[in-house]
Each structure stands twice: as structure tokens, then as C-alpha cells.
TORMARKE-385488 format. One record per residue: residue number from 1; residue in three letters; x, y, z of N, C-alpha, C in turn. Coordinates in Angstrom, 1 decimal. Layout:
// residues N
PT pos code     nx     ny     nz    cax    cay    caz     cx     cy     cz
PT NUM  ALA      X      Y      Z      X      Y      Z      X      Y      Z
...
END
This chain:
// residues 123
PT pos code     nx     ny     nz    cax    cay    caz     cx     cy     cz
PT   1  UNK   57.1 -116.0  -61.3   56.9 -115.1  -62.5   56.9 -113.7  -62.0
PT   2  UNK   57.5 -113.1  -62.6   58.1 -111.4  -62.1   57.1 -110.6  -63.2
PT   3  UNK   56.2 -109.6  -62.9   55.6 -108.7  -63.7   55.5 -107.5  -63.5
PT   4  UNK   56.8 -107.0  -64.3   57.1 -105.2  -64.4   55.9 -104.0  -65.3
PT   5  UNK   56.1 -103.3  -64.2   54.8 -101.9  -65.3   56.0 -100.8  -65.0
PT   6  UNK   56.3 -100.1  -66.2   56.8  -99.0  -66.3   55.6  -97.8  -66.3
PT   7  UNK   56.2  -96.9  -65.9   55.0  -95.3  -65.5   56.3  -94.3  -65.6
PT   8  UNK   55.5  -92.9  -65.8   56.1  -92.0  -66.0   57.2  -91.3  -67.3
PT   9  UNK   56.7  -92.0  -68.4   56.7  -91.4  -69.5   56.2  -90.3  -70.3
PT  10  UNK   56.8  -89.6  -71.1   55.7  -88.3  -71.6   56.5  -87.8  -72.5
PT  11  UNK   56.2  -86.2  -72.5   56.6  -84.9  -73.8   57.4  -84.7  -72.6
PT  12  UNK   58.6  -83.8  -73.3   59.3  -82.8  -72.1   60.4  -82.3  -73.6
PT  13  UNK   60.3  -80.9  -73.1   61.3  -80.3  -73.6   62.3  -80.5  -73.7
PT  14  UNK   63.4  -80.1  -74.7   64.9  -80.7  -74.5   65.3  -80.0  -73.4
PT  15  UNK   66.5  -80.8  -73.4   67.0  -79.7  -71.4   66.2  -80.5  -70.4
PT  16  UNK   65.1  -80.8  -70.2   64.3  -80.6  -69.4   64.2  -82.6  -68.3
PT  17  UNK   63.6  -82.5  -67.9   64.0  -83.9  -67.2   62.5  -84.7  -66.8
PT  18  UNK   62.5  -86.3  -66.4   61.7  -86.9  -66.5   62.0  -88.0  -65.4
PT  19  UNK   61.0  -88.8  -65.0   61.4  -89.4  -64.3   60.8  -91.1  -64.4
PT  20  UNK   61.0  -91.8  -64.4   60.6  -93.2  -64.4   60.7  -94.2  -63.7
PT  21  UNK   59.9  -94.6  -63.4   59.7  -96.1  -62.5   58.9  -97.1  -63.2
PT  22  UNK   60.0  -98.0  -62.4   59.5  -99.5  -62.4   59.1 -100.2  -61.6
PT  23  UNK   57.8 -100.7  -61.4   57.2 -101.6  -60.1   57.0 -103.2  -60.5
PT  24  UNK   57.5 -103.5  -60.0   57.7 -105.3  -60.0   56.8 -105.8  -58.7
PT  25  UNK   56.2 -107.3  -59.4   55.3 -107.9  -58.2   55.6 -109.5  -59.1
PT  26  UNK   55.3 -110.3  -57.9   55.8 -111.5  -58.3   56.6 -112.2  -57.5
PT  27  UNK   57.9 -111.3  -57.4   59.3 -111.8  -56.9   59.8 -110.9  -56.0
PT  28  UNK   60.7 -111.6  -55.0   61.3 -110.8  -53.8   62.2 -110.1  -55.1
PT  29  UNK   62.0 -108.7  -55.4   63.0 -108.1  -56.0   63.7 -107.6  -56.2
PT  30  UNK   63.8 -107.5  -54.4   65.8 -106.6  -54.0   67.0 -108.2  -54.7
PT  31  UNK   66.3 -109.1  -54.9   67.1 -110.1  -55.5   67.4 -110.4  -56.8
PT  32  UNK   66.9 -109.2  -57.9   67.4 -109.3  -58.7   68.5 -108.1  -59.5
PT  33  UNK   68.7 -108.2  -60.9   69.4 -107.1  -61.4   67.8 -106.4  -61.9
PT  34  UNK   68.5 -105.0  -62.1   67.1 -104.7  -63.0   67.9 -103.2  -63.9
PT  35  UNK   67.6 -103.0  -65.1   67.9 -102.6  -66.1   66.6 -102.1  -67.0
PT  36  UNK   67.3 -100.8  -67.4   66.3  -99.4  -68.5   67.0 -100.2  -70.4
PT  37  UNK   66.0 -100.2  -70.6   66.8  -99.9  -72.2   65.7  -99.1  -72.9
PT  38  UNK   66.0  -99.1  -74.2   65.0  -98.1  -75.4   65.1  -98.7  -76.6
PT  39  UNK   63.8  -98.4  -77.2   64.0  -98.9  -78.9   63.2  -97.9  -79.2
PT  40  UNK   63.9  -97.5  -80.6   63.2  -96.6  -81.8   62.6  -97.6  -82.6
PT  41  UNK   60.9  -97.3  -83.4   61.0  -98.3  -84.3   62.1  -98.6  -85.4
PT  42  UNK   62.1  -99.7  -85.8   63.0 -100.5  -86.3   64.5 -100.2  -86.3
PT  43  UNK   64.7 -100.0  -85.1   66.5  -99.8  -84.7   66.4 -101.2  -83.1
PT  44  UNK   67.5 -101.6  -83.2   67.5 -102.2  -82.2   67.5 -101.9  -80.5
PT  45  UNK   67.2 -102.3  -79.4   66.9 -102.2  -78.4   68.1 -102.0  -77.5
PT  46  UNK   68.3 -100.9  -77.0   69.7 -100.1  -76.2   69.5 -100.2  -75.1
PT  47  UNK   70.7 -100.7  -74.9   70.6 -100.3  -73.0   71.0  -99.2  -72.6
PT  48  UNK   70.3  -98.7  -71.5   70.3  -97.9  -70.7   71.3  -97.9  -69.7
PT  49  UNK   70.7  -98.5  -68.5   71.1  -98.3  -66.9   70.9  -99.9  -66.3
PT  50  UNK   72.0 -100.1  -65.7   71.0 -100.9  -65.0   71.5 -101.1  -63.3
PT  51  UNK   70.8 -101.9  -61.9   71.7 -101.5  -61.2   71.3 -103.3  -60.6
PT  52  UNK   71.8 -103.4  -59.8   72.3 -104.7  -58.7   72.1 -104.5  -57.6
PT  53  UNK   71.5 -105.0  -56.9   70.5 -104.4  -55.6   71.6 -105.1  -54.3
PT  54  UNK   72.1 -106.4  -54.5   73.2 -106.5  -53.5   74.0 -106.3  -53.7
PT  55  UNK   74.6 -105.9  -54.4   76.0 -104.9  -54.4   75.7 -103.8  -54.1
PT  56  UNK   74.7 -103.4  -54.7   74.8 -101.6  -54.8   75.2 -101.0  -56.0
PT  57  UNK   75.7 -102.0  -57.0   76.2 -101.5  -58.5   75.6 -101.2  -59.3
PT  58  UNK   75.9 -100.0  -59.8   75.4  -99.7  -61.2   76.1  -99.5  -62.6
PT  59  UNK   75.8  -99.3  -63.4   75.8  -99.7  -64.8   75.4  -98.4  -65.8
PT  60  UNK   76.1  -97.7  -66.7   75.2  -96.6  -67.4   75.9  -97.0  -68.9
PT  61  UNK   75.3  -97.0  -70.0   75.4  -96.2  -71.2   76.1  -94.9  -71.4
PT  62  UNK   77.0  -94.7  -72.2   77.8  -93.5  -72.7   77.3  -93.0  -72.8
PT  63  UNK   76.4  -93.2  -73.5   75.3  -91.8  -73.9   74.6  -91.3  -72.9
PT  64  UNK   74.3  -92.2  -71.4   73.7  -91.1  -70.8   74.0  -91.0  -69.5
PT  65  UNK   75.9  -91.4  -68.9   76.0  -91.1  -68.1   76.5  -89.4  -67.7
PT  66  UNK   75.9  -89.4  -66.5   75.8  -87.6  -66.2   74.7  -87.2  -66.3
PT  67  UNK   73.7  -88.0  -66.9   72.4  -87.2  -67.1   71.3  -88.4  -66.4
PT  68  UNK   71.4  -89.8  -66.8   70.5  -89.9  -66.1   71.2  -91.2  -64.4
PT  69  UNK   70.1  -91.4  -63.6   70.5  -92.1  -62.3   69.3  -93.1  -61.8
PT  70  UNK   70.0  -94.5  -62.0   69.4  -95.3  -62.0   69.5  -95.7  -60.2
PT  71  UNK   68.5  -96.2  -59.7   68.3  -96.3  -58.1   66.9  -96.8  -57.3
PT  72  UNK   67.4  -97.5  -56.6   65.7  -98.1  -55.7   65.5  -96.7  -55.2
PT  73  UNK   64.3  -96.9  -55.2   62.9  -96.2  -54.7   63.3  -96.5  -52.9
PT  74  UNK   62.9  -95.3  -52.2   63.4  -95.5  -51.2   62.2  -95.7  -50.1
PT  75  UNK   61.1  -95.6  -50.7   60.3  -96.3  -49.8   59.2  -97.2  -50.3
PT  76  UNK   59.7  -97.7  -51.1   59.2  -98.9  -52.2   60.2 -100.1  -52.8
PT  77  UNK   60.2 -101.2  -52.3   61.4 -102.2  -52.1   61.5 -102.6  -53.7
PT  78  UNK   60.2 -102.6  -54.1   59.8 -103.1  -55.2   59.8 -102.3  -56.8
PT  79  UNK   60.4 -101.2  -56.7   60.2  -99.8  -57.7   61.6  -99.8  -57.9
PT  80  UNK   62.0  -99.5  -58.8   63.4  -99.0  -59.2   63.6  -98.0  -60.3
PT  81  UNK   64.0  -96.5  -60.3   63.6  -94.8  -60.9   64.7  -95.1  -61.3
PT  82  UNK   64.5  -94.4  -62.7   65.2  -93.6  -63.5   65.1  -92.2  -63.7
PT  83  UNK   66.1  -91.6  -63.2   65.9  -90.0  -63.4   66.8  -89.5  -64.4
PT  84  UNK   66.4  -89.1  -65.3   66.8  -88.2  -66.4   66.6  -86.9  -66.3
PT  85  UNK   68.0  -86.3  -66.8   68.2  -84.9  -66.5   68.8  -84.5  -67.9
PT  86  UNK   68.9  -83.7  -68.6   69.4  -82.9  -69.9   68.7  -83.5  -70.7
PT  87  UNK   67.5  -83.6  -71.0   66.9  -84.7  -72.1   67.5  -84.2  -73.2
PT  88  UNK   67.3  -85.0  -74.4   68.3  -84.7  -75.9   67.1  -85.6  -76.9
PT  89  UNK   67.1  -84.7  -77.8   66.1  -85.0  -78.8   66.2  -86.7  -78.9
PT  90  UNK   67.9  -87.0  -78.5   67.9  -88.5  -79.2   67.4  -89.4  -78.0
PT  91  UNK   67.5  -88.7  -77.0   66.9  -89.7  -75.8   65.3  -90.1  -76.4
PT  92  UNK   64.6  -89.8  -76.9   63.3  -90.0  -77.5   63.2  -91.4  -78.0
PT  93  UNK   62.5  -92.5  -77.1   62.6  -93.6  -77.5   61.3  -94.3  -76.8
PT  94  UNK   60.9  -95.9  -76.8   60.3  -96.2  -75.7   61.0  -97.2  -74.4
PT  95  UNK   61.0  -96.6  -73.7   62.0  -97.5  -72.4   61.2  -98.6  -71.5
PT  96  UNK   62.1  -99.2  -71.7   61.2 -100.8  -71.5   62.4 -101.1  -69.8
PT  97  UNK   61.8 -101.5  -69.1   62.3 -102.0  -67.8   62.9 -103.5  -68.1
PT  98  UNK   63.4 -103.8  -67.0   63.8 -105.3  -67.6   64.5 -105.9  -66.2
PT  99  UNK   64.1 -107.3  -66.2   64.8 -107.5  -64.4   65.3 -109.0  -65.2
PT 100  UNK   66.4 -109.8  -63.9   66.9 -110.9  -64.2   67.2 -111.6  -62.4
PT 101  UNK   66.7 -113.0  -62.2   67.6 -112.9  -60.9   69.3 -113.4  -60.8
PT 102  UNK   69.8 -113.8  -62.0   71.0 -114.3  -62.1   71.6 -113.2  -61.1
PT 103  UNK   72.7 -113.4  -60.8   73.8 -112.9  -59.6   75.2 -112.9  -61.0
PT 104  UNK   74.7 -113.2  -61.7   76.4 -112.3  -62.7   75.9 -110.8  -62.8
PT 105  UNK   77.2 -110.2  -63.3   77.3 -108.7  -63.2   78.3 -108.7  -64.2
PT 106  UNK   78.1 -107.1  -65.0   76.5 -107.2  -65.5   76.2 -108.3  -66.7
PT 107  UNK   74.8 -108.2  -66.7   74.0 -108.9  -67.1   74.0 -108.8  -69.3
PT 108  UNK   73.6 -109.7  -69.9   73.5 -109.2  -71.0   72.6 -110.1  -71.6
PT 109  UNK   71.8 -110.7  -70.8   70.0 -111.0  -70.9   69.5 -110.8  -69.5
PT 110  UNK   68.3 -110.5  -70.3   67.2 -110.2  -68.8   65.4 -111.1  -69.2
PT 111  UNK   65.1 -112.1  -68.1   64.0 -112.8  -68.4   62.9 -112.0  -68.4
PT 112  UNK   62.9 -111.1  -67.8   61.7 -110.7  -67.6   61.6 -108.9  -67.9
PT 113  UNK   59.9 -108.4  -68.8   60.3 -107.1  -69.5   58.8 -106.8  -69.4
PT 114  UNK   58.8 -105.4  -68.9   57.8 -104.7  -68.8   57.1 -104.3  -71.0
PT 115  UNK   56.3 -103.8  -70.2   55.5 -103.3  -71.8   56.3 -101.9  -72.4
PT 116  UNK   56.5 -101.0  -71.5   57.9  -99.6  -72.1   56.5  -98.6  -72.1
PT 117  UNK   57.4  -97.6  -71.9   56.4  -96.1  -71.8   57.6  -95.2  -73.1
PT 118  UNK   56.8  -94.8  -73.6   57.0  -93.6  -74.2   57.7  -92.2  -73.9
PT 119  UNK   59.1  -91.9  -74.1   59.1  -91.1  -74.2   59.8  -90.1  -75.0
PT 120  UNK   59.4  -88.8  -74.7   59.5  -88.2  -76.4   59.4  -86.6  -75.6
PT 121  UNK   61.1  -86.5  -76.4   62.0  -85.3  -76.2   61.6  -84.1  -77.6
PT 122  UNK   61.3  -83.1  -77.6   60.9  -81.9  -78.5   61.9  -80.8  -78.5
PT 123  UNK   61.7  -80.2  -79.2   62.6  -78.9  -79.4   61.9  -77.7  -79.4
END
């Protein structure tokens, strides 16, 4: 059993940038995929980012490639950051982490899902 905590959610200015991680315990977790998404209430739940730790592959959303960069933590095997850069009013969501160990690429379920942090873009 795999159990993700997202951190690093908040206020930030539009423009302005944020950063998030994901810490997994449970499971060797350079062996899985692991993936960002967001829900607004009552809209459905978007994906984000996501990357593949043996390949090296990553994965982005139109909407936010260029701005944000999905990648292991480099001295944490177990953490996987999201960095967001140009935030946009619409980025304002809650982002839920999400891991799988299947070996397909990419993925379009994931077993296992953190609780999501808040965050929330201003003008």
C-alpha cells in the first residue's frame, strides 16, 4: 500500500510561481509512474503532469506546458516536485498527486491518490 501527502500549496499572485511535492511511503517508488492533476468543485479532475521514473518520461497538459516541470526530488527518492512558473488565475484548483506501479505509458488510471493541497492563483 502506497501513501502519498502533497505540501506546498497556497495564495500566489498571478505571474508568480509555486512549488509542490509529493512524498510517498509504502512502496519502492522510483518504480512507479506518478502524476499531478486538479479539480475545481464540481468540474471534473484534470491532469496535469506526470513522469516515469525508468524511462525518464514525462507527460504535460496543454495548458501547462512551459510553465510548469514535473521531476524527482533530487535528494529524496521518494518526493516527486511540481514547479510552476506563470501561475494563471485558471491554474487555481486543488492538486491531488497520484502514483500507479503499472509499466504502461502513459497511464490513464492511477491506484493510488494523495488528499490534494490547495491552490489558489489572485489578481
Amino acid at each position: 500500500q502506497v501513501q502519498l501527502v502533497e505540501s506546498g500549496g497556497g495564495l500566489v499572485l498571478a505571474g508568480g510561481s509555486l512549488r509542490l511535492a509529493c512524498t510517498a511511503s509504502g512502496a519502492t517508488y522510483r518504480s512507479y509512474t506518478t502524476a499531478w492533476f486538479r479539480q475545481l468543485p464540481e468540474k471534473e479532475r484534470e491532469f496535469v503532469a506526470a513522469i516515469k521514473w525508468s524511462g525518464g518520461l514525462t507527460q504535460y497538459a496543454d495548458s501547462v506546458k512551459g510553465r510548469f516541470t514535473i521531476s524527482s526530488a533530487k535528494n529524496d527518492k521518494n518526493t516527486v516536485i511540481l514547479e510552476m512558473h506563470g501561475l494563471k488565475l485558471e491554474d487555481t484548483a486543488v492538486y491531488y498527486c497520484a502514483a500507479d506501479p503499472s509499466r504502461d505509458w502513459p497511464l490513464t488510471h492511477y491506484d493510488y491518490w494523495g488528499q490534494g493541497t490547495q491552490v489558489t492563483v489572485s489578481s
